[in-house]
ZANUVO-930023 format. One record per residue (C-alpha): residue number from 1; residue in one letter; x, y, z. Coordinates in steps of 0.1 Angstrom, whole numbers, plus 5000, padded with zeros to 4 digits. Example, Ala and Ser with C-alpha at 12.3 -4.5 7.8 and 13.67 -1.06 7.14 Angstrom:
REM ZANUVO-930023
<node resi="1" resn="a" c1="5123" c2="4955" c3="5078"/>
<node resi="2" resn="s" c1="5137" c2="4989" c3="5071"/>
END
This chain:
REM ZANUVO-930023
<node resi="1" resn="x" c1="9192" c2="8623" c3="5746"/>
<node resi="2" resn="x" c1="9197" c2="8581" c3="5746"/>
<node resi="3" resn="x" c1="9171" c2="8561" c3="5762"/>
<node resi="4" resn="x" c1="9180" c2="8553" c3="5801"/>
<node resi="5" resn="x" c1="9190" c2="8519" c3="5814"/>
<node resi="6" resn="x" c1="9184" c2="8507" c3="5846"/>
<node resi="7" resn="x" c1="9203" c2="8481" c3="5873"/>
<node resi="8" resn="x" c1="9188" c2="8473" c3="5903"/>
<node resi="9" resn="x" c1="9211" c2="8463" c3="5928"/>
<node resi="10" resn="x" c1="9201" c2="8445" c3="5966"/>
<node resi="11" resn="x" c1="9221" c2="8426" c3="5991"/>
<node resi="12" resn="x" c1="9202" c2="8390" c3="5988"/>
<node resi="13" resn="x" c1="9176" c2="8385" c3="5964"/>
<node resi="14" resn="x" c1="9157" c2="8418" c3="5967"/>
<node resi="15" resn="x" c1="9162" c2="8430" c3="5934"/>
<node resi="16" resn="x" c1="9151" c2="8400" c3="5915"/>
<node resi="17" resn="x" c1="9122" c2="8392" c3="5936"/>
<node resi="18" resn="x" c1="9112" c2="8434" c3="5934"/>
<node resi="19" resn="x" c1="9116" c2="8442" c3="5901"/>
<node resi="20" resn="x" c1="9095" c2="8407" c3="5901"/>
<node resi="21" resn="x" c1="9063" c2="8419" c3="5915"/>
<node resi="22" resn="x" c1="9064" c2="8451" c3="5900"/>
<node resi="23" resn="x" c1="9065" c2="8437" c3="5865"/>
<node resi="24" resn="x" c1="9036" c2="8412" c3="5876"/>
<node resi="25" resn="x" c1="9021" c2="8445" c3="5884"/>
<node resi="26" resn="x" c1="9025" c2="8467" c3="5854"/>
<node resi="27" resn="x" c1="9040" c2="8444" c3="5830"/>
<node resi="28" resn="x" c1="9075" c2="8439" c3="5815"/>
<node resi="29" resn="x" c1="9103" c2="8469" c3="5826"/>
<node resi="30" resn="x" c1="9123" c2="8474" c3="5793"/>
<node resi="31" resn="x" c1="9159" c2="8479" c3="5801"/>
<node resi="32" resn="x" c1="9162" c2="8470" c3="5835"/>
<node resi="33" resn="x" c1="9190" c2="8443" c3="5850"/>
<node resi="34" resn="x" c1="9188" c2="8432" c3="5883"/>
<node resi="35" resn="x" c1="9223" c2="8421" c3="5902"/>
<node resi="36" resn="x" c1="9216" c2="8406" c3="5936"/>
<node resi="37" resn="x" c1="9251" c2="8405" c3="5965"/>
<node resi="38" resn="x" c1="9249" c2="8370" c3="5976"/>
<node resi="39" resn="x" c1="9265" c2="8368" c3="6013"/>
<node resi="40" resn="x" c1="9302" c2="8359" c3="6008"/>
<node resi="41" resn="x" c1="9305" c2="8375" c3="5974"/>
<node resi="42" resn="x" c1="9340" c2="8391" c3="5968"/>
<node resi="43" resn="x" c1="9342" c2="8428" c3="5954"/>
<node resi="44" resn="x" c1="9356" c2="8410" c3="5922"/>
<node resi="45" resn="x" c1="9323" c2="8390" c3="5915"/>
<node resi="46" resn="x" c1="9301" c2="8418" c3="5926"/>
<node resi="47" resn="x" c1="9321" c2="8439" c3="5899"/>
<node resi="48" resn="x" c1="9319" c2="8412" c3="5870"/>
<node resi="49" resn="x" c1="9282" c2="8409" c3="5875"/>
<node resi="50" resn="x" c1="9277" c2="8445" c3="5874"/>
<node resi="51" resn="x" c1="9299" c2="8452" c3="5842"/>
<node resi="52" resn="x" c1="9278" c2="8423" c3="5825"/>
<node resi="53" resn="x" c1="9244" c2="8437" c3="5838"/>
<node resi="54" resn="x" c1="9258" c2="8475" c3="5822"/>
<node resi="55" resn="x" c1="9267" c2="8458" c3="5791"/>
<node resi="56" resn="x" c1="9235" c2="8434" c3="5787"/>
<node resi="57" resn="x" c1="9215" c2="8469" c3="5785"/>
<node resi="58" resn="x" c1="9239" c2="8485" c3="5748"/>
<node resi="59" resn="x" c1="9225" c2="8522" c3="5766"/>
<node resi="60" resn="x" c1="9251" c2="8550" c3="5772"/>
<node resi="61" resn="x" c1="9232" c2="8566" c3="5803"/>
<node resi="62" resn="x" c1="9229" c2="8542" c3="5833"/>
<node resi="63" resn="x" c1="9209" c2="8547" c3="5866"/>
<node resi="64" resn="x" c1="9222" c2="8521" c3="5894"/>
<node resi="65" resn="x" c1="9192" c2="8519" c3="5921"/>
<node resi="66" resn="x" c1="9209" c2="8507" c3="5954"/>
<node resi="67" resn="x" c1="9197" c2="8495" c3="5986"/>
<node resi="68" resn="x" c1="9223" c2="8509" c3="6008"/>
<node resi="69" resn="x" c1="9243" c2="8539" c3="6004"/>
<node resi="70" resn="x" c1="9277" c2="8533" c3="6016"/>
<node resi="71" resn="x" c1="9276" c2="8496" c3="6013"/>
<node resi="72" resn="x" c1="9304" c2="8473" c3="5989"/>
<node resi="73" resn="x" c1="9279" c2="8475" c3="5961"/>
<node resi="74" resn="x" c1="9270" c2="8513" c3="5969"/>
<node resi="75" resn="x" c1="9305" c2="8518" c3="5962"/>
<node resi="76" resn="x" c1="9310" c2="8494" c3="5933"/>
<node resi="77" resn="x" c1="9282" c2="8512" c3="5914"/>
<node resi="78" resn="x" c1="9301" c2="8548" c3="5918"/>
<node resi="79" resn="x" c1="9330" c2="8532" c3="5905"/>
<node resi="80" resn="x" c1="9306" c2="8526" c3="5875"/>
<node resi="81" resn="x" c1="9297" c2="8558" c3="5871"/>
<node resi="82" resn="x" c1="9305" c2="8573" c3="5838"/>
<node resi="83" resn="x" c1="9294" c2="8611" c3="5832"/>
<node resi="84" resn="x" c1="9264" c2="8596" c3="5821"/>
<node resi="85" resn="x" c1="9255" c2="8576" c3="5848"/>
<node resi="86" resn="x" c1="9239" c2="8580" c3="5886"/>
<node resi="87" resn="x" c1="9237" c2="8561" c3="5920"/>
<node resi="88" resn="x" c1="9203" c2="8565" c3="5935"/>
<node resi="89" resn="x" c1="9202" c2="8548" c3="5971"/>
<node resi="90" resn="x" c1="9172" c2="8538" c3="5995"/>
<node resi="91" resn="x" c1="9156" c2="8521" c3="5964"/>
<node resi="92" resn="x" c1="9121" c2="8513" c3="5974"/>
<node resi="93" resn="x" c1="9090" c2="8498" c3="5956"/>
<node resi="94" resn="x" c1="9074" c2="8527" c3="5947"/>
<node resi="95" resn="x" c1="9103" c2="8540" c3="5930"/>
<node resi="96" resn="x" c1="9100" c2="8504" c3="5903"/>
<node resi="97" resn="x" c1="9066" c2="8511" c3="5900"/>
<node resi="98" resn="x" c1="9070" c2="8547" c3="5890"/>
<node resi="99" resn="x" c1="9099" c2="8532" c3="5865"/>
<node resi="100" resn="x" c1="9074" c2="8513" c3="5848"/>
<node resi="101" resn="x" c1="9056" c2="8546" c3="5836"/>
<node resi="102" resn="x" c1="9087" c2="8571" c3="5837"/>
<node resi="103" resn="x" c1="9105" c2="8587" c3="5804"/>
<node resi="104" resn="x" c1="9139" c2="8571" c3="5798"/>
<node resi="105" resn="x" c1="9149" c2="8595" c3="5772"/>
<node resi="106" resn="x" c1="9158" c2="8626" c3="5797"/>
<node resi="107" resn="x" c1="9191" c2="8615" c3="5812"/>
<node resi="108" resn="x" c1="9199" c2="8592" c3="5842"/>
<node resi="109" resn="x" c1="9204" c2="8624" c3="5866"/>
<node resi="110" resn="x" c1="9164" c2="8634" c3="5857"/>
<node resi="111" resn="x" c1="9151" c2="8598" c3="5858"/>
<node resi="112" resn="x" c1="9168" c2="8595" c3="5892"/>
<node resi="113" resn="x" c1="9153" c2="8629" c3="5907"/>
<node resi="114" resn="x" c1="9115" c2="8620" c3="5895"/>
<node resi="115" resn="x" c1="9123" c2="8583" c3="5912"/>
<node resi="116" resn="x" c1="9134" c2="8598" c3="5944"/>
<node resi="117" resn="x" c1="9107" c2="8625" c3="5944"/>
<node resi="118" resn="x" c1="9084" c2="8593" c3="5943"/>
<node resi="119" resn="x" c1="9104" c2="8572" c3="5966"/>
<node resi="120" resn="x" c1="9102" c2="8602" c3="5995"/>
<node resi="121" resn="x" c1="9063" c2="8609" c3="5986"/>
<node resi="122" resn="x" c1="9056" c2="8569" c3="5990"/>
<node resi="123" resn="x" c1="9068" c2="8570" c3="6025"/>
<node resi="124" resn="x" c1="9045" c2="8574" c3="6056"/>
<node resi="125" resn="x" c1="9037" c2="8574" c3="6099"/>
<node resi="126" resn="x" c1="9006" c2="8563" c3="6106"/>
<node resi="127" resn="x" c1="8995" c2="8560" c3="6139"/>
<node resi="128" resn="x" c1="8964" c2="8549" c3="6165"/>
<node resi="129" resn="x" c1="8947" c2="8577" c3="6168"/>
END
């Protein structure tokens, strides 16, 4: 199985300023890209920037973490998809972090389902009481 690349993609600057702290955290993330939608962007810039971002990582398997499912770069990222590849939506913090320590050589579809089972775990009510 080929080592795993990763693109984080965010409306705005989330991505960069995420994958950011979590690498101030736990230290460089090897083959990661980030691709932040600026406001205004057309579909055609949005897809130039991810094709680079793909490219940049020379893997075969690619996970796309996405802050919105359904949303232009939700959809753009599926169009990416490749037999080897998988959207993952609702990306959250805990999810990078977990990223940072996960095995990239079992296929994006297994790397994906240990992020969400992390991402789900991470999130929590708490109330007066």
């Amino acid at each position: 199985m080929s080592k795993t690349g990763v693109v984080v993609v965010t409306h705005g600057e989330a991505a960069v300023d995420m994958v950011a702290a979590i690498e101030a955290m736990a230290g460089p993330l090897a083959d990661v890209r980030s691709v932040s939608v600026k406001a205004g962007e057309t579909r055609a810039e949005t897809e130039a920037r991810l094709a680079l971002a793909v490219e940049e990582l020379h893997v075969d398997d690619v996970l796309f973490l996405v802050d919105l499912e359904g949303s232009t770069p939700f959809n753009l990222c599926c169009r990416r998809c490749t037999s080897h590849s998988v959207v993952l939506s609702g990306m959250n913090m805990p999810m990078l972090l977990k990223l940072s320590t996960a095995a990239r050589d079992v296929g994006a579809e297994a790397l994906a389902e240990e992020l969400l089972a992390t991402g789900k775990k991470s999130i929590h009510i708490r109330t007066r009481g």
